[in-house]
C-alpha positions as CSV (number, residue, x, y, z in Angstrom):
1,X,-71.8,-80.2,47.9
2,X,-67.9,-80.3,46.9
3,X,-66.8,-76.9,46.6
4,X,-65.0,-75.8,43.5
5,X,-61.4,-74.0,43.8
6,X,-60.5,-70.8,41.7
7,X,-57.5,-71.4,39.6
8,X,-55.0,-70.3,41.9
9,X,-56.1,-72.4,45.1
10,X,-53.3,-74.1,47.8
11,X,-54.7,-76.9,50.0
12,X,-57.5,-77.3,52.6
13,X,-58.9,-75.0,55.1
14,X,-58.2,-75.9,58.7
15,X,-56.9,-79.0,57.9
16,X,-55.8,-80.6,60.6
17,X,-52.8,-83.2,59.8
18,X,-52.3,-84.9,63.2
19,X,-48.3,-86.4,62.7
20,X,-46.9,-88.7,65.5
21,X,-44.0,-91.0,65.8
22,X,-41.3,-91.1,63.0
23,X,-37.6,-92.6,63.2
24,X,-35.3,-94.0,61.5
25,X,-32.9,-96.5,59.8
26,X,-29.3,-97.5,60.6
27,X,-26.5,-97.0,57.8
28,X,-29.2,-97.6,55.1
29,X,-32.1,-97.9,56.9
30,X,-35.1,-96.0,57.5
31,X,-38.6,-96.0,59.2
32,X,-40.8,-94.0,60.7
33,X,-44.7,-94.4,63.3
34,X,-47.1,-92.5,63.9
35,X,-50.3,-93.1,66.4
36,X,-53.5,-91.3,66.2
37,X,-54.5,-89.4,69.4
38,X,-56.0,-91.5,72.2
39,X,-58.9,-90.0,71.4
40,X,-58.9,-92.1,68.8
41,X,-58.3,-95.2,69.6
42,X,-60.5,-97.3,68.8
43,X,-62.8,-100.9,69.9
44,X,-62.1,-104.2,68.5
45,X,-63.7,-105.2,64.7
46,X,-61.9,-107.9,62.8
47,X,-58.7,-107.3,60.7
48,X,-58.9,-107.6,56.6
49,X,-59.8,-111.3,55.4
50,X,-58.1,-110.7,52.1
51,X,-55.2,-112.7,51.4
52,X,-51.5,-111.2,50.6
53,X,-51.9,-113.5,47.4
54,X,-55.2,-111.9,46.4
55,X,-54.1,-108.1,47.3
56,X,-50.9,-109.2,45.1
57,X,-53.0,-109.8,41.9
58,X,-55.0,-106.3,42.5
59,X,-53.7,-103.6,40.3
60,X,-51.9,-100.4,42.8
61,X,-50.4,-97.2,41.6
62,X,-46.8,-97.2,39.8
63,X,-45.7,-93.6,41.0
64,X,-47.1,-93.2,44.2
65,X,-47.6,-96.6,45.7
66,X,-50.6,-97.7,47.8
67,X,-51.3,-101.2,49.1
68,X,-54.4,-103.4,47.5
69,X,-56.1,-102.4,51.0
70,X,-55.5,-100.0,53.8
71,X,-52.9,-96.8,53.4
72,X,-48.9,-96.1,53.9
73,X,-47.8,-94.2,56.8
74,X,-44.2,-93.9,57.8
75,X,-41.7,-95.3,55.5
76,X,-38.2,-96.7,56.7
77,X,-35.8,-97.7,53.6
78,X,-33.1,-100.3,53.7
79,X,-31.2,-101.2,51.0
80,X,-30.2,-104.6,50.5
81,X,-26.8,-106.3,49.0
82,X,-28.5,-106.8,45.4
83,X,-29.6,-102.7,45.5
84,X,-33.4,-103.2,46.4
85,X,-35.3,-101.2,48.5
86,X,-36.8,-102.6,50.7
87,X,-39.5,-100.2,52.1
88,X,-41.1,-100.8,55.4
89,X,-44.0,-98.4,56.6
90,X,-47.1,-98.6,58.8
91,X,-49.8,-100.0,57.5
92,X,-53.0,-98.3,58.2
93,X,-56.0,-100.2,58.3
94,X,-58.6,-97.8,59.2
95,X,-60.6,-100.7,60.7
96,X,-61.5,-99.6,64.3
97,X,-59.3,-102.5,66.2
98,X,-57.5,-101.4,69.2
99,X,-54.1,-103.0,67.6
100,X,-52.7,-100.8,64.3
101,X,-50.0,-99.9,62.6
102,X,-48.0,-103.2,61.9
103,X,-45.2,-103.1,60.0
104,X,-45.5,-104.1,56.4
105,X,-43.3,-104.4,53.5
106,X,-43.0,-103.5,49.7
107,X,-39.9,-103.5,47.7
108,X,-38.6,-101.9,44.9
109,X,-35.3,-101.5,42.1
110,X,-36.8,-98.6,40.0
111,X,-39.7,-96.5,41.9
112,X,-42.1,-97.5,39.1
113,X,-42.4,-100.9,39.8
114,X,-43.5,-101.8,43.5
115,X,-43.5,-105.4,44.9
116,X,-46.1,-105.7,47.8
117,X,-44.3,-108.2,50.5
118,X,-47.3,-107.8,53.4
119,X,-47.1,-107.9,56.8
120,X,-43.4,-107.8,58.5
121,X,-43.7,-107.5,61.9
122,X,-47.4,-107.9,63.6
123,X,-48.7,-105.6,66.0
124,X,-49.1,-107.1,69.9
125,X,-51.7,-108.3,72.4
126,X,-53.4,-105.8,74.3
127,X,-51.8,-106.8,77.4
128,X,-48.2,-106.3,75.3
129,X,-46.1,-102.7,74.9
130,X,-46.7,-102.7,71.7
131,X,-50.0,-102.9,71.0
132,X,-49.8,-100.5,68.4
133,X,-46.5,-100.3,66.5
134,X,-44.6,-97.3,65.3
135,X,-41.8,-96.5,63.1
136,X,-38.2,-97.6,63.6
137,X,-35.2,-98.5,61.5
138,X,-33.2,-101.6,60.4
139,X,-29.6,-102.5,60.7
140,X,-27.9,-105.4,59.0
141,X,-25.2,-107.1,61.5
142,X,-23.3,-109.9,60.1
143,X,-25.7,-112.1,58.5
144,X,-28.7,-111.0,60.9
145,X,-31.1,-107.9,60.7
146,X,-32.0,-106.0,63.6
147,X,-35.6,-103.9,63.5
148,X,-36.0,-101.5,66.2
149,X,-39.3,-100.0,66.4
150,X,-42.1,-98.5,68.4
151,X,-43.9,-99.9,70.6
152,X,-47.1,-97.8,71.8
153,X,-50.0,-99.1,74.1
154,X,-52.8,-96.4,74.4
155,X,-54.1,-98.5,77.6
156,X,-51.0,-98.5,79.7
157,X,-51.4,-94.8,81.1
158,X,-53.8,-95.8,82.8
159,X,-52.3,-98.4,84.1
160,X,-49.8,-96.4,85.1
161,X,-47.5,-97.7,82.4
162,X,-45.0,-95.9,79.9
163,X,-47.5,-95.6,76.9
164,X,-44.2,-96.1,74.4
165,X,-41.0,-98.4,74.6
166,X,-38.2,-99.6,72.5
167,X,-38.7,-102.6,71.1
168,X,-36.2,-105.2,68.8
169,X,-36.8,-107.8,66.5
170,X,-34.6,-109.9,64.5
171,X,-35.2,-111.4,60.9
172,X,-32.4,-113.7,58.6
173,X,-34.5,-112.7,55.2
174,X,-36.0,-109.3,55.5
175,X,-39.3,-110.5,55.8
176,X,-40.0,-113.0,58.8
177,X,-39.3,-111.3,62.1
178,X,-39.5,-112.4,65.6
179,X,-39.9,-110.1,68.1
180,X,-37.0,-109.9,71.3
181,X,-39.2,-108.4,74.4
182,X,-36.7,-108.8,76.9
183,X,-34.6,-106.0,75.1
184,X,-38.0,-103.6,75.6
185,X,-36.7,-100.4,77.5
186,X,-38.8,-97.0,78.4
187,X,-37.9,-93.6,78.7
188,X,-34.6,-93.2,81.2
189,X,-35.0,-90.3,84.0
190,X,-35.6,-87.0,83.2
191,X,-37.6,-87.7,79.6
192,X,-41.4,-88.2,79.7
193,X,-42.3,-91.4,79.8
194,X,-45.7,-91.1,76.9
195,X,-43.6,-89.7,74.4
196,X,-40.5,-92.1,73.2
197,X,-40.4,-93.2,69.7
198,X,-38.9,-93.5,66.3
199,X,-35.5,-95.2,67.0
200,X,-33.0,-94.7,64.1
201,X,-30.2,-97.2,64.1
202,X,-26.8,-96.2,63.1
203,X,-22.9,-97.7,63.5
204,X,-20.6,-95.3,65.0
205,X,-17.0,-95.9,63.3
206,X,-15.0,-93.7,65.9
207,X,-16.8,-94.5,68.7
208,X,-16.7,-98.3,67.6
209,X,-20.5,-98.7,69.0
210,X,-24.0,-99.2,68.0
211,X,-25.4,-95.3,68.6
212,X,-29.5,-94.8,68.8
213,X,-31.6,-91.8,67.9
214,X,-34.9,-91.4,69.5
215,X,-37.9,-89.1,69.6
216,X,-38.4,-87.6,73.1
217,X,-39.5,-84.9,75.1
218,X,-36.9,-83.9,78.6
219,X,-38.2,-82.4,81.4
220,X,-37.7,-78.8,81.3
221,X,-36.0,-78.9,77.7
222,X,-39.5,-79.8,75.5
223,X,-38.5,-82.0,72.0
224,X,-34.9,-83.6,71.9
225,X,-33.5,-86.4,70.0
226,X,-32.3,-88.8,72.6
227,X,-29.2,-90.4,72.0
228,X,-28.5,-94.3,73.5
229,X,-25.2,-95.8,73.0
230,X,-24.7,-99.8,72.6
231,X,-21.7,-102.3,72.0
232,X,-24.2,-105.4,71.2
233,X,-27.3,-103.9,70.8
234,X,-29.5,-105.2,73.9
235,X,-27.8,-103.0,76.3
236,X,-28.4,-99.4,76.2
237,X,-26.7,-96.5,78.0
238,X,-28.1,-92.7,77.8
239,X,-25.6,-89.9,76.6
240,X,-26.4,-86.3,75.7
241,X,-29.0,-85.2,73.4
242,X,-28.1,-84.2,70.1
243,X,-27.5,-80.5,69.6
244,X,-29.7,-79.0,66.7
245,X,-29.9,-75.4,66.0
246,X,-33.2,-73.6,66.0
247,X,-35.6,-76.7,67.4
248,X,-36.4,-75.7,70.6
249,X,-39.7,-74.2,69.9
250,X,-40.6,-78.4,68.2
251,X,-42.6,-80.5,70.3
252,X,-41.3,-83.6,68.6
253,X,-38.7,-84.5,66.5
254,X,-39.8,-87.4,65.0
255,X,-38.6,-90.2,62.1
256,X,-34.7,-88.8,62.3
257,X,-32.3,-89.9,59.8
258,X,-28.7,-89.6,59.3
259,X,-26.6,-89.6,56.4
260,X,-23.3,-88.0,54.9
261,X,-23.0,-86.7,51.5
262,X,-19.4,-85.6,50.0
263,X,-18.0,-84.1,53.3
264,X,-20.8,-83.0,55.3
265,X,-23.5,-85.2,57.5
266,X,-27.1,-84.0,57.3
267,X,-29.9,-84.8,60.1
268,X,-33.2,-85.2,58.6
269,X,-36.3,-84.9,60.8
270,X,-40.5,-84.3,61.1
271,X,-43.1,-82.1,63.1
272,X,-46.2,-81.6,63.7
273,X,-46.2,-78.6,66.0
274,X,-45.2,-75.6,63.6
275,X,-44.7,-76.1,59.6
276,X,-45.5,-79.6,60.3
277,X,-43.4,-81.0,57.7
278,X,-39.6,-82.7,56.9
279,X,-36.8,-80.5,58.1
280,X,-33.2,-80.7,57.6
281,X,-29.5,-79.7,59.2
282,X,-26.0,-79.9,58.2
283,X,-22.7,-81.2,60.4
284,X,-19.3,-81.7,59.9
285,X,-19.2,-84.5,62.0
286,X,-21.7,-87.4,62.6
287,X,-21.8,-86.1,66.6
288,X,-22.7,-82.6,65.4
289,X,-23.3,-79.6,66.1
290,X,-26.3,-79.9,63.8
291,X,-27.0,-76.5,62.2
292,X,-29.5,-74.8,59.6
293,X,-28.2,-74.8,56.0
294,X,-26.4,-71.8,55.0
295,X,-29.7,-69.7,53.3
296,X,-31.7,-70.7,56.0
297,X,-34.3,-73.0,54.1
298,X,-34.5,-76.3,55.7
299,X,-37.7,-77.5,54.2
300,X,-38.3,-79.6,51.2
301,X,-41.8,-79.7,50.4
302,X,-44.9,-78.7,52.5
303,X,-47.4,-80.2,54.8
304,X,-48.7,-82.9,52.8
305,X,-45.5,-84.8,51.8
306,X,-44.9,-86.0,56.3
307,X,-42.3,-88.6,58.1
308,X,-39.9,-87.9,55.3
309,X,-37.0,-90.7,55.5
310,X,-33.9,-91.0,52.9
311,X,-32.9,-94.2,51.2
312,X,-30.4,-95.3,48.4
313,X,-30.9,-96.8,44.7
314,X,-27.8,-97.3,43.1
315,X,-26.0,-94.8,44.1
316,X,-28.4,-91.9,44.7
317,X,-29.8,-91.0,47.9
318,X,-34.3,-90.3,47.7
319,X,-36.1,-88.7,50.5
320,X,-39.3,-90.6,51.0
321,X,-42.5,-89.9,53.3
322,X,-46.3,-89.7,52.3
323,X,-48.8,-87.6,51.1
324,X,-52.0,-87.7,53.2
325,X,-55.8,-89.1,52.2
326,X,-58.8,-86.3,53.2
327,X,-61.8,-87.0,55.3
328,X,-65.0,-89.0,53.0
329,X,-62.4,-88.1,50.1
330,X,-63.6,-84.8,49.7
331,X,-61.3,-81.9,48.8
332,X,-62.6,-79.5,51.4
333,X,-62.1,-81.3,54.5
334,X,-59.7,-82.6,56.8
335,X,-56.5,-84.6,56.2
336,X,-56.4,-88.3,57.5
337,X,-53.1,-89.9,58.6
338,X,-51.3,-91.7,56.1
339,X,-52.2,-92.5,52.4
340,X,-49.7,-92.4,49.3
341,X,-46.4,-93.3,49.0
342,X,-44.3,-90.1,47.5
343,X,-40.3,-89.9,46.6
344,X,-38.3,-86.9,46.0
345,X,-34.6,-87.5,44.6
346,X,-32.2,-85.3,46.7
347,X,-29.9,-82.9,45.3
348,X,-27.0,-81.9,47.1
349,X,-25.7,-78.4,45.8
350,X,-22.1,-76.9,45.9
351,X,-23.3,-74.8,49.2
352,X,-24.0,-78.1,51.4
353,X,-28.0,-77.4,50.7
354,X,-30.4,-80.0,49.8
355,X,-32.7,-79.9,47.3
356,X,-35.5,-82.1,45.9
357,X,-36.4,-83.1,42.3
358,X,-38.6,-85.7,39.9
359,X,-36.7,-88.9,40.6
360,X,-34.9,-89.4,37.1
361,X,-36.9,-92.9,37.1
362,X,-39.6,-91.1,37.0
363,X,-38.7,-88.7,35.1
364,X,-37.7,-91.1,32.3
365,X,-41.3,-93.7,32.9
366,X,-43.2,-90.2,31.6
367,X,-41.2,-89.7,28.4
368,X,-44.3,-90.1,25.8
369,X,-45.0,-86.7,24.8
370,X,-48.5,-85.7,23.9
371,X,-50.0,-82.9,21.5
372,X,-51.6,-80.4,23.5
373,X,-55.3,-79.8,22.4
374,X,-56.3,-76.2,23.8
375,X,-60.4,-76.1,24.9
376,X,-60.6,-71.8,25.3
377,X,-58.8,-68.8,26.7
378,X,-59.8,-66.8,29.4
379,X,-59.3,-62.9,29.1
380,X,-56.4,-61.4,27.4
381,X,-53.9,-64.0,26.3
382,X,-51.8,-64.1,23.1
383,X,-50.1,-66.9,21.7
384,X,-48.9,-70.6,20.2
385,X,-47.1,-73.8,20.1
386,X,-46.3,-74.1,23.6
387,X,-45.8,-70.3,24.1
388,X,-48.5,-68.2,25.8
389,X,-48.7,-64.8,27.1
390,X,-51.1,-64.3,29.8
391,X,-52.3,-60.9,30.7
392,X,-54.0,-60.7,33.8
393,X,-53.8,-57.1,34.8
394,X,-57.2,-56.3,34.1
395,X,-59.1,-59.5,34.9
396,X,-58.2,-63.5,35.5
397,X,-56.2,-64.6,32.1
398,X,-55.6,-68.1,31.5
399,X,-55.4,-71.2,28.9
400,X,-57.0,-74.5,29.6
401,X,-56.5,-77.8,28.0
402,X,-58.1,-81.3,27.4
403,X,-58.8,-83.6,30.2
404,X,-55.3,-84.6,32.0
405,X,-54.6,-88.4,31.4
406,X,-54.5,-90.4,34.5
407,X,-50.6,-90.1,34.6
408,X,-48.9,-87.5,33.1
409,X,-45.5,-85.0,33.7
410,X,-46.4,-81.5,32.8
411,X,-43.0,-79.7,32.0
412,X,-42.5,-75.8,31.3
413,X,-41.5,-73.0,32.2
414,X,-43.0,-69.5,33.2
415,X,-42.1,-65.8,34.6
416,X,-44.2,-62.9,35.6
417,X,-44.0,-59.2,35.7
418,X,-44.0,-57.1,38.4
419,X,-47.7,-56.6,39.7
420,X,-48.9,-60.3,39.7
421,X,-50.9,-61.1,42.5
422,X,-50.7,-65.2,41.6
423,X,-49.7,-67.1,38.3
424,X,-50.3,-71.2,38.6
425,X,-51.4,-74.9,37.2
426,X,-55.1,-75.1,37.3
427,X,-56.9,-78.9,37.3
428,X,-59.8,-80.2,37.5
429,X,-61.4,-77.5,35.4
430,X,-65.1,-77.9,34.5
431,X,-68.2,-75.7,33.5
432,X,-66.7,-72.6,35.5
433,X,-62.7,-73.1,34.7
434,X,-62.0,-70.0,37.3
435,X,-63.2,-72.3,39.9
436,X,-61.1,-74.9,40.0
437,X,-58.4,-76.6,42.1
438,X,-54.9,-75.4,41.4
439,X,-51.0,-74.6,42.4
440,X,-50.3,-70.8,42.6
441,X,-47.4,-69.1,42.8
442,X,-47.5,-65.7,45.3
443,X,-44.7,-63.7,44.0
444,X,-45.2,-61.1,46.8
445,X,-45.6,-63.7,49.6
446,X,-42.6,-65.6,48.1
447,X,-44.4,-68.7,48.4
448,X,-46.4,-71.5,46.3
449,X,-49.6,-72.4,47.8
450,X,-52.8,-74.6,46.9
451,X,-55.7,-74.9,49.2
452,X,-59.5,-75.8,49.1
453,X,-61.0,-72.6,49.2
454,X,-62.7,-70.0,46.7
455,X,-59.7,-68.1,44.5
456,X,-60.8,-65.0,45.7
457,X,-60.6,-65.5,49.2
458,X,-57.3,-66.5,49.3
459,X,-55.4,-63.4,50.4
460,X,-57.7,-63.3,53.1
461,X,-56.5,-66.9,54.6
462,X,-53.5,-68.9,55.6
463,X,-52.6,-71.5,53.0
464,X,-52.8,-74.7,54.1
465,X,-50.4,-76.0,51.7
466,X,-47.6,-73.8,51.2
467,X,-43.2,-74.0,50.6
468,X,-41.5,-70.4,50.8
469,X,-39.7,-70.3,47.8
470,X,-37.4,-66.8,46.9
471,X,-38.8,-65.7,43.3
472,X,-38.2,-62.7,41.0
473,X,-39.7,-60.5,38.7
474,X,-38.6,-61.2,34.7
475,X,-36.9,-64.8,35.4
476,X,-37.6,-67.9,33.7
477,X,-38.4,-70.9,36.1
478,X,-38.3,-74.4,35.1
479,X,-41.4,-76.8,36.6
480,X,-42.5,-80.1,36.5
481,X,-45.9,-81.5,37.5
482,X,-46.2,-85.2,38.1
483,X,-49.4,-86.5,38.6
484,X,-50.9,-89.9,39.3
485,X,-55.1,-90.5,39.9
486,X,-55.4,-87.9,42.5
487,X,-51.8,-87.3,43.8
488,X,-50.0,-84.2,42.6
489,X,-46.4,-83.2,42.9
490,X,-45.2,-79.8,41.8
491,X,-41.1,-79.0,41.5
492,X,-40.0,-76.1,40.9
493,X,-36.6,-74.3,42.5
494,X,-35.2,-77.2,44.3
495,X,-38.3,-77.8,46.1
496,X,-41.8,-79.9,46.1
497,X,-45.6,-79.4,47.0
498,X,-47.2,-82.3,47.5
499,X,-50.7,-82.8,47.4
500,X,-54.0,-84.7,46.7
501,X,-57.0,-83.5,44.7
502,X,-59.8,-85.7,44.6
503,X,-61.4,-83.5,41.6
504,X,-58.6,-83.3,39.5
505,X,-58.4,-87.2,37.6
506,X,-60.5,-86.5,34.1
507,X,-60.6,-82.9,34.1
508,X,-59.7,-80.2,31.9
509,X,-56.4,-78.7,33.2
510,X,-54.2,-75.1,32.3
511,X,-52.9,-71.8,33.7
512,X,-53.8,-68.8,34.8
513,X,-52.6,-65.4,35.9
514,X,-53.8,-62.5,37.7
515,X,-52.7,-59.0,38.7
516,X,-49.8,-59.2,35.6
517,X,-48.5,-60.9,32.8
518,X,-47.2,-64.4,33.4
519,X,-45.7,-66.2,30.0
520,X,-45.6,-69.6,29.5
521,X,-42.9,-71.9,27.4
522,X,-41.9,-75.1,26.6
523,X,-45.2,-76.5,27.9
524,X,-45.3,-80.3,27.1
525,X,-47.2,-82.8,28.0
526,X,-45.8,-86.6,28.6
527,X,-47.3,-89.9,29.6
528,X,-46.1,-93.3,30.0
């Protein structure tokens, strides 16, 4: 019953990517939370029996980490004195209990090799705030770490309780934790009391205090980042939201993150009530005003790459969130909360914009080239040795290609003429190779897309994966496809779609082009 995608597809139809609580780290920190809807909270069944030892000795992905059991959700980086990553995220055990979301831990120096640490910091009892945990941050004080986090009880509205708090921890290794609930605050006066999460943790030099972000909603204002100021960090006192250009119209800004770059500070944040992905701003100062980035882009990748947060390794800076699982993995239907791990390397350019790329670990771990074996041509195309012309003013032309290894980096470049209705990557080809799941650019639209619908009715819906991108007639542009199982990342143009296709590991892959010519050079293929 899977449908089958024409070779210009973007991702699923009326997908429905519910995105709560993200925040942040402190300095070089970073985490983020998210709840499901109350809807779906769930009745008690027993937790995993496996063992961290025997979850340690199952294989997991290299590019695009996964635990042995259960998914990632909101990732919060901190860096450590020997330059590991320590990554904590929500760990999503899809098992029905009412508690979820603990915090656990994996670490890493290279982004291709991924240490699992298991659990961090446990979620509560049902009686306690946090029940279920969401994301936070971590600062490193002296010799002790501080974790600041969610903490979110689905039962207390009805209780008449704050359904989310503040909550702080403290750890001496990274790894053991123990919890400080007599530091738990709620939501001040004049913010809504259900919606307070995602503290992000950061030392304010000037100032000479501890400063907190969090994720809130003020009466009569709608989403705000709140802003708490501390000199030891138990006590908290309540200053002005920040002030961020165009984000009124946000219901949430969740998992923010802070950090400076040459001379300008950037504010990175998530929602889920319009493009419902990572956004960006740009300050002089660290107190803002925080404002959109000079060309007006301040997206990085789409919808399926959420509760982006940044983290260092060396001495560059990647943006890291994750990229979603779909319901009964099936390409055609809705998008679950959490699932892959997925980082971009940031790229700051001359103008103060950000940009993301293949992390150059990556980038380097894929450096086994491969001969490209051609399987057929579709329609008119011309060609050879990694240059192809594809005429697809008439009909749908394309190329496709043996099966795609189960990892691989695709590298190339193309350009169309003027009259192409979509050019684009095409996996998981089988018997009928114009029905097939696929990345398209829409010159006209200005956009790249992929969804889970026929080719052919795509100009009749929205995408449900898309980034707006600026192209141009008669230009060469440089891509990269990464791809790991069933987790995809196209870069092209400083920017990043992210997505999963469940049909694509095994299958015969290639391009296409329709409504013009599109030519294709430089294609290689590489593998570990």
């Amino acid at each position: 019953m899977e449908k089958v995608v024409k070779a210009a597809a973007t991702v699923l139809l009326g997908a429905a990517l519910v995105m709560t609580a993200c925040s942040k780290e402190s300095g070089s920190s970073e985490n983020s939370t998210a709840v499901p809807p109350e809807s779906e909270s769930p009745v008690q069944t027993p937790q995993s029996a496996v063992t961290i030892e025997e979850q340690v000795k199952t294989p997991s992905d290299s590019l695009f980490w996964k635990p042995p059991e259960g998914w990632v959700g909101d990732l919060m980086p901190f860096n450590d004195k020997n330059g590991d990553l320590y990554l904590y995220y929500l760990q999503d055990w899809r098992d029905g209990a009412p508690g979820f979301h603990p915090w656990h831990l994996v670490t890493t120096a290279n982004l291709t090799d991924y240490k699992y640490e298991g659990e961090s910091i446990p979620f509560g009892l049902e009686h306690e705030p946090d029940l279920a945990i969401g994301t936070g941050s971590v600062i490193q004080v002296g010799d002790t770490y501080h974790g600041f986090y969610t903490g979110h009880n689905w039962k207390f509205p009805d209780q008449g309780k704050p359904k989310e708090a503040m909550m702080h921890a403290v750890s001496n290794d990274l790894k053991t934790w123990t919890k400080l609930p007599e530091h738990t605050f709620v939501a001040p006066e004049g913010y809504e009391i259900h919606d307070f999460r995602d503290p992000y943790l950061f030392y304010h030099e000037q100032a000479d205090e501890y400063r907190m972000l969090v994720s809130a909603r003020k009466e009569g204002v709608g989403g705000v980042l709140a802003v708490f100021a501390s000199k030891d960090l138990a006590q908290w006192e309540v200053r002005e939201p920040l002030d961020i250009e165009a984000a009124s119209s946000f219901f949430m800004l969740e998992c923010a993150d802070i950090f400076r770059s040459g001379d300008k500070w950037y504010l990175v944040f998530s929602e889920f009530s319009d493009k419902k992905a990572t956004h960006y701003r740009v300050s002089d100062s660290i107190d803002g005003p925080w404002l959109l980035p000079e060309d007006g882009d301040d997206l990085f990748d789409g919808r399926a790459f959420y509760a982006a947060k940044t983290g260092m390794l060396g001495d560059q800076r990647y943006l890291f969130g994750w990229v979603p699982t779909r319901n009964q993995e099936k390409d055609f239907m809705n998008w679950d909360w959490a699932g892959n791990l997925v980082a971009h390397q940031l790229v700051t350019h001359a103008d103060s914009t950000l940009g993301v790329k293949v992390p150059d670990q990556i980038d380097q771990y894929l450096s086994k080239e491969e001969e490209l074996h051609m399987q057929k041509q579709l329609g008119k195309t011309s060609g050879e040795a990694g240059q192809w012309q594809l005429d697809g003013t008439g009909e749908l032309a394309g190329i496709v290609f043996d099966n795609l290894p189960q990892i691989a980096k695709i590298t190339g470049k193309f350009r169309f003429e003027a009259g192409t209705q979509f050019t684009g990557i095409v996996a998981g080809v089988g018997e009928e190779p114009e029905k097939a799941y696929g990345i398209q650019v829409e010159p006209d639209r200005q956009r790249i897309r992929y969804d889970s619908v026929h080719g052919a009715a795509l100009t009749s819906v929205d995408p449900d994966v898309s980034v707006s991108i600026s192209f141009q007639e008669n230009v060469d542009y440089e891509f990269t496809l990464v791809i790991e199982d069933d987790v995809i990342v196209f870069y092209v143009e400083d920017h990043a779609l992210t997505t999963r296709i469940y049909k694509m590991p095994g299958g015969a892959w290639g391009w296409y082009s329709r409504g013009g010519v599109t030519t294709i050079s430089d294609l290689k293929l590489f593998t570990p």
